[in-house]
C-alpha positions as MATLAB code, in Angstrom:
seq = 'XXXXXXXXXXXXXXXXXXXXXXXXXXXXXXXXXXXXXXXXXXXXXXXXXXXXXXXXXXXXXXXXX';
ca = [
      89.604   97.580   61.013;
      91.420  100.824   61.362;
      89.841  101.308   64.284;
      91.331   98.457   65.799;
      94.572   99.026   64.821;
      94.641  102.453   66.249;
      93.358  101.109   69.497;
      95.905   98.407   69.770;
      98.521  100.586   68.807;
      97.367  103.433   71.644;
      97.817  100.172   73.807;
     100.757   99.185   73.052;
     102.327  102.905   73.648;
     101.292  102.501   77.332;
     103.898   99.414   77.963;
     106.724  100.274   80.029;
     108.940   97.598   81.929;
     108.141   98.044   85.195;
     108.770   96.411   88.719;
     106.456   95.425   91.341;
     109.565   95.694   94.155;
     112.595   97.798   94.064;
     114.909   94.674   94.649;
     113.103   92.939   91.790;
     115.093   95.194   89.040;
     118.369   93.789   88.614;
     119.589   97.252   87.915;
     119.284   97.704   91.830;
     120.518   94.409   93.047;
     123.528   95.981   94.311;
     121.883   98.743   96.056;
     121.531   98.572  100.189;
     118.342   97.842  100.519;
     119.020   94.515   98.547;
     121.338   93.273  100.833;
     120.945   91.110  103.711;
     120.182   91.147  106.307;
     118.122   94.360  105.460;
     116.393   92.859  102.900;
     115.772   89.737  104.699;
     112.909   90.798  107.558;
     110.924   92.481  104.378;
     111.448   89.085  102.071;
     112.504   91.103   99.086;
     116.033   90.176   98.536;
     116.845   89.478   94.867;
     117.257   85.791   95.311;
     113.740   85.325   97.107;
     111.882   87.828   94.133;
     113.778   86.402   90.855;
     114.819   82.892   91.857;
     114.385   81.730   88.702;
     116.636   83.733   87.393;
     119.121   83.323   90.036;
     118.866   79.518   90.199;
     122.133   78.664   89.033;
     123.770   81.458   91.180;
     122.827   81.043   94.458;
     124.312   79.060   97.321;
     122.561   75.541   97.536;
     122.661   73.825  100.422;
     123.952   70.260   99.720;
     122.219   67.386  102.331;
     124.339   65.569  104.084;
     124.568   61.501  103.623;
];
């Protein structure tokens, strides 16, 4: 039993937050590479990578009637 909670514990000290893209950290949605129309031929501007998260703030396009 010790054993296994020095081994999850050694696990646990690995975790870091991490990012798979740079535009992904919100930290660097400012930056220039984040903006369009750079970011736009790559696909990894912030609202395409955390939409989720964005939902509520980005511009929806309303159909027309």
């Amino acid at each position: 039993m010790r054993y296994l909670l020095i081994f999850v514990a050694f696990m646990l000290h690995g975790c870091e937050e991490k990012y798979r893209y740079f535009c992904q950290n919100p930290d660097n949605f400012h930056a220039e590479p984040c903006q369009k129309p750079r970011c736009q031929f790559t696909q990894t501007c912030p609202e395409y990578l955390v939409a989720p998260i964005l939902e509520k703030k980005v511009d929806e396009v309303k159909p027309n009637n």
